[in-house]
N, C-alpha and C positions, 0 to 999 in steps of 0.2 A: 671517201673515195668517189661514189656519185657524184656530191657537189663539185669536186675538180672535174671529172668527167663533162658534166654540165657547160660550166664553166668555159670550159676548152671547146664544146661543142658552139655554142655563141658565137664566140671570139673567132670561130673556123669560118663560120656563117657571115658575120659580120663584117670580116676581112675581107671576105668572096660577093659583098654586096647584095647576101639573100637578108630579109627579113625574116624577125624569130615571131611567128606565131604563136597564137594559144596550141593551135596543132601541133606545129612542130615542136614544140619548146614539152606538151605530154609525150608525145612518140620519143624525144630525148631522154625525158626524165625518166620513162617506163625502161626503155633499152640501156640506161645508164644503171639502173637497179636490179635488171633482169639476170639471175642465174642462169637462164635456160637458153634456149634457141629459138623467139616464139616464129608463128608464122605470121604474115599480113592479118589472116581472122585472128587469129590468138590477140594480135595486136589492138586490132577493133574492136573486137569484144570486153577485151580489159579497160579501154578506155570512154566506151559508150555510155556510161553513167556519168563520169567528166567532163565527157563535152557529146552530148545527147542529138548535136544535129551535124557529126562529123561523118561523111561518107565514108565507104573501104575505098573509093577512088581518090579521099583526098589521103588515106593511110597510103596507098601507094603511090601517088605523085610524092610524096613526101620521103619515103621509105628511099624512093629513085634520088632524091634530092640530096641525103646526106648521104649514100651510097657514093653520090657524084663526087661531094667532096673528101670522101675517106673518113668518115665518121664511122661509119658501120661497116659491116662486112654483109654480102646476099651470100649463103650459100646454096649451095644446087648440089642433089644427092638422086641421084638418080631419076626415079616414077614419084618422087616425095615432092612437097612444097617446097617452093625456099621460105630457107630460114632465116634470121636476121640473129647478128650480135653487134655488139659495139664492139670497134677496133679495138685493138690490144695487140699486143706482144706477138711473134708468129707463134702458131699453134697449129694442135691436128686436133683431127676428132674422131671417135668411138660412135659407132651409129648400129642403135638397137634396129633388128631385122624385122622385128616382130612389133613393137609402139612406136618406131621411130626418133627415140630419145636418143639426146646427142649431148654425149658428153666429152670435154675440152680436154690434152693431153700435151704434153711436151716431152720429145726427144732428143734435145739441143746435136746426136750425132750424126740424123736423117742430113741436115746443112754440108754433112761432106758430101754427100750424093752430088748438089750441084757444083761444089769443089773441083771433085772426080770429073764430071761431064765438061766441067770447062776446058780443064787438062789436057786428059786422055781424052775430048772429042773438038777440041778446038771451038768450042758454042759459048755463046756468051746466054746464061742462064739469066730470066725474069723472075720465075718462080717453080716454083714446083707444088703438085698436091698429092698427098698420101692421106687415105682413111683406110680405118679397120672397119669391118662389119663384123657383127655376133647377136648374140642376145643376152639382155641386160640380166641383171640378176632377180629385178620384179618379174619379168617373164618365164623366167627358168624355171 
């Protein structure tokens, strides 16, 4: 699954005339493998041993780069960092109160909401966001 991931991430790159760095091509590979939600530090930190003279300013020029072209997703949660994941599928998220963990969910029947708004409000919907907040079960 990463290696497609990859793969497709290039090929988005290359279509759009950026070049694939050593940088970009780890911030890919890491985001392609990644479970989690990291932050920019989370990001730098993990890959600082791999490429030992990478700034956090060239992790967010870069971060900003494939954001641009729809590779990844930034999210924004309130007073928290953003997060970064690789595109995928629409989803929501679960966002611990207390670590800030954030974990991915699917509701496939949240999508009649903007159904509804279109209808019954005459608006042409772009998207919509829903999250839950609570606290995870390591915290409880």
């Amino acid at each position: 699954m990463s290696q497609h991931r990859l793969e497709e991430g290039a090929d988005v790159l290359k279509k759009n005339g950026i070049r694939m760095t050593p940088q970009r091509a780890a911030i890919l590979e890491y985001l392609a493998n990644c479970e989690s939600h990291p932050t920019a530090d989370d990001i730098f930190k993990a890959l600082t041993n791999k490429l030992p003279n990478m700034t956090s300013a060239t992790i967010y020029n870069n971060l900003k780069c494939l954001k641009k072209f729809g590779l990844i997703n930034e999210l924004t949660f309130g007073p928290f960092s953003s997060r970064y994941e690789w595109k995928t599928s629409f989803h929501y998220h679960v966002i611990c109160t207390s670590c800030s963990k954030i974990c991915d969910f699917n509701y496939p029947s949240l999508k009649e909401i903007e159904q509804y708004v279109e209808k019954k409000l005459d608006f042409k919907v772009s998207r919509h966001l829903f999250e839950v907040h609570g606290i995870c079960l390591d915290c409880n």
